[in-house]
C-alpha positions as CSV (number, residue, x, y, z in Angstrom):
1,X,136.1,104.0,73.5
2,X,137.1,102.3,76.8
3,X,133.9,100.5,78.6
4,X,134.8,100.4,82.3
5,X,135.0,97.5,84.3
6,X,133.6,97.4,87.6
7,X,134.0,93.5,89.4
8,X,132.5,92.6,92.8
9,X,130.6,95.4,93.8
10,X,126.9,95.4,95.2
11,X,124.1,97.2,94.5
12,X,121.0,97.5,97.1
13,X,118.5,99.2,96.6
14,X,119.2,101.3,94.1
15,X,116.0,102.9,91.6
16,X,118.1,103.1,88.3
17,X,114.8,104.8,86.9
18,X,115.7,107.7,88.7
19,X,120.2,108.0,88.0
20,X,121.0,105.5,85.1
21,X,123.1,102.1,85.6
22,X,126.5,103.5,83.9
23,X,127.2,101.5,80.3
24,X,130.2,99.3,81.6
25,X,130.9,95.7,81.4
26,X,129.9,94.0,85.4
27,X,131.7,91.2,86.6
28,X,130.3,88.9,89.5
29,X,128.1,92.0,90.6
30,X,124.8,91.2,92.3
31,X,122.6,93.7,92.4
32,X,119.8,93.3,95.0
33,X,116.1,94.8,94.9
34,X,117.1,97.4,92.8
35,X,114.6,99.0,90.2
36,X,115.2,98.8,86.4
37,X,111.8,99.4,85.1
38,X,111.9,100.5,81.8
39,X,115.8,101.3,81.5
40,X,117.9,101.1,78.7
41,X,120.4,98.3,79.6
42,X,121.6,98.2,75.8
43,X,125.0,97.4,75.4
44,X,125.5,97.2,78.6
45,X,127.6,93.4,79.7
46,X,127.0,91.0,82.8
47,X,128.7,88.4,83.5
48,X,128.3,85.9,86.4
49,X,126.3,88.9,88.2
50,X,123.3,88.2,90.8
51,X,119.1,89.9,90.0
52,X,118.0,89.4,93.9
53,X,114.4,91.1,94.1
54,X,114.6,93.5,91.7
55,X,112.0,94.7,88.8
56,X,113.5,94.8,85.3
57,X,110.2,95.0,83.1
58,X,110.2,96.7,80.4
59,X,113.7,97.1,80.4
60,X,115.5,98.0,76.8
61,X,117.9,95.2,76.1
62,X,119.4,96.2,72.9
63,X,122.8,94.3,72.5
64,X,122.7,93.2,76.2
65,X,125.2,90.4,77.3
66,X,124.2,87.9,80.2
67,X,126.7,85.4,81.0
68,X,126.1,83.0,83.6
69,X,123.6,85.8,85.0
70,X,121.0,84.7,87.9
71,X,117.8,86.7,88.4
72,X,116.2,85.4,91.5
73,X,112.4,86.7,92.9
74,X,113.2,89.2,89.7
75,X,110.5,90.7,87.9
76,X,110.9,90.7,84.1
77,X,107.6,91.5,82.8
78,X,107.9,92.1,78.9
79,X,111.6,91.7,78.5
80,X,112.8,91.0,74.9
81,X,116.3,88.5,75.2
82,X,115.7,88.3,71.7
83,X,117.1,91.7,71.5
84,X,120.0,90.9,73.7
85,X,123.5,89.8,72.5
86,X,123.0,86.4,72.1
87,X,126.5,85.1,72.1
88,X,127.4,82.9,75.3
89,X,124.3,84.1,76.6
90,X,123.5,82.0,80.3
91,X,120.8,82.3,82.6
92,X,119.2,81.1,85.4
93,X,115.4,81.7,86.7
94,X,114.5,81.2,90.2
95,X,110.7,82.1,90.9
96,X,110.4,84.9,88.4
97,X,107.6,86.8,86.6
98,X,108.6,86.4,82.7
99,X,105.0,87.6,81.4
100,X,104.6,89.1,78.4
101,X,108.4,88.2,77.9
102,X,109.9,87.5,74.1
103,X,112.3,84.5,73.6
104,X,111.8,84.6,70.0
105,X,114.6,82.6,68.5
106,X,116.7,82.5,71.5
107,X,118.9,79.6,72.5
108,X,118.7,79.3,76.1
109,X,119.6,75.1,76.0
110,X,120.1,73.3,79.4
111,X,118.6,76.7,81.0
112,X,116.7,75.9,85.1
113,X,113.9,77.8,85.3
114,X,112.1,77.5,88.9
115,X,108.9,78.4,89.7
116,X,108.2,80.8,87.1
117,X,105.2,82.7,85.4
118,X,105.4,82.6,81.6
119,X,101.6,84.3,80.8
120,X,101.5,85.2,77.2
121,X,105.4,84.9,76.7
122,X,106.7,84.4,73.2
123,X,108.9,81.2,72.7
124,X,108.7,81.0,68.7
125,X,111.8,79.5,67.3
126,X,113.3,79.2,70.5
127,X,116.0,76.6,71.6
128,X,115.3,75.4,74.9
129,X,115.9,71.9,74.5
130,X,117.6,69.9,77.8
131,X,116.3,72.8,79.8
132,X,114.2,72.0,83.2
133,X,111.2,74.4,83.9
134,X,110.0,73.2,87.7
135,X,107.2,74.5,88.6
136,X,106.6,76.9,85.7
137,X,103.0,78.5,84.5
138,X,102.5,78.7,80.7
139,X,99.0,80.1,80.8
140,X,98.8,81.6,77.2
141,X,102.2,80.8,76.0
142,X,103.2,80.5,72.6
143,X,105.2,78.1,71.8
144,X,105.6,77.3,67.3
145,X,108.7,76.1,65.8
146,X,109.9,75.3,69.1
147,X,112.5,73.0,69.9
148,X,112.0,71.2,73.2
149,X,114.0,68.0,72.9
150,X,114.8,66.8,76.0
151,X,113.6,69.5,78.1
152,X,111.6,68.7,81.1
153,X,108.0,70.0,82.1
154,X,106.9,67.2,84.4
155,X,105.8,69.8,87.0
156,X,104.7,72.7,84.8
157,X,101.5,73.1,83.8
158,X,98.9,75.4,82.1
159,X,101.0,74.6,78.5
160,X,99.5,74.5,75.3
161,X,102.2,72.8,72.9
162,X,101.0,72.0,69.8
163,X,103.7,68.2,69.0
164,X,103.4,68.7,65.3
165,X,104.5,72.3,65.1
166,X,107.5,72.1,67.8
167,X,110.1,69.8,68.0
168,X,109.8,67.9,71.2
169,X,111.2,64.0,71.1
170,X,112.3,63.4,74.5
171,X,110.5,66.1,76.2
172,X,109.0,65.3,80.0
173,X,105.7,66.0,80.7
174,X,103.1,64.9,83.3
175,X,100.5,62.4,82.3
176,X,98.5,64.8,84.4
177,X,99.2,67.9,82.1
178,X,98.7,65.9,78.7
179,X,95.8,68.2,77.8
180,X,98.3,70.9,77.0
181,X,99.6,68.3,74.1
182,X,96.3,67.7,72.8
183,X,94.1,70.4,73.3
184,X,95.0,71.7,69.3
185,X,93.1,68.7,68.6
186,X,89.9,69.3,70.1
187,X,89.2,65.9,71.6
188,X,88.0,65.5,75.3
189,X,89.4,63.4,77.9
190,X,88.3,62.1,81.0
């Protein structure tokens, strides 16, 4: 079965919840505030596409492919990359909401994420080592058999990183933030 092939189109304001994105493989596409909120986007491939303003939660990723893929003011509330085909998979995050979001064993390494929300996302047995989050908020985040080498959280905060149970030599993180280091240990500072 042939998947079509549709490069350099744009999408605006589309609701996709309503007529469904057609299973094809979509090159250098951007798509921009267009609704995808609870769609099955299994199988389905992008690669070098643009997210501008658009609302992907809850979105079925099933064998997905991002590659080199930008979401950008994106919703992505409970999104599972883990389901997603993980080969060459590339992305950037630019003030996204990535709540409730699974990166179980996903390896995501030198990823920028910008001024993002992560509220009770799942990073267990992640690889996000050399990645940058700027900006980010890890309020409930779970982060366990974690690697972090290298990866820089010098202006994230709300983190709760437990160093024994992650692997995190070289990580950055702000003296200011160190609680979210410590905290497993229940001792106070001042």
């Amino acid at each position: 079965m042939n998947i079509p092939f549709i490069a350099d189109k744009t999408y605006r304001n589309k609701d996709f919840t309503l007529t469904e994105l057609p299973k094809a493989e979509y090159d250098n596409c951007m798509f921009i505030n267009c609704n995808f909120n609870a769609c099955y986007l299994s199988t389905i491939t992008f690669l070098e596409c643009q997210f501008i303003d658009c609302d992907l939660s809850n979105s079925k990723t099933s064998d997905t492919t991002f590659k080199d893929v930008a979401f950008e003011n994106c919703k992505l509330l409970g999104v599972l990359f883990n389901d997603c085909n993980q080969l060459l998979m590339s992305m950037t995050f630019n003030n996204c909401q990535l709540n409730f979001a699974s990166f179980y064993k996903v390896k995501l390494i030198n990823t920028k994420f910008t001024n993002c929300q992560f509220e009770k996302t799942e990073f267990t047995e992640a690889n996000v080592s050399k990645s940058v989050f700027d900006n980010c908020n890890f309020k409930y985040a779970i982060f366990f058999n974690t690697n972090i080498e290298q990866a820089n959280f010098l202006t994230s905060y709300n983190y709760s990183i437990h160093p024994e149970n992650n692997k995190i030599k070289g990580a950055k993180f702000s003296k200011d933030q160190i609680q979210g280091l410590l905290d497993h240990y229940k001792i106070q500072i001042s």
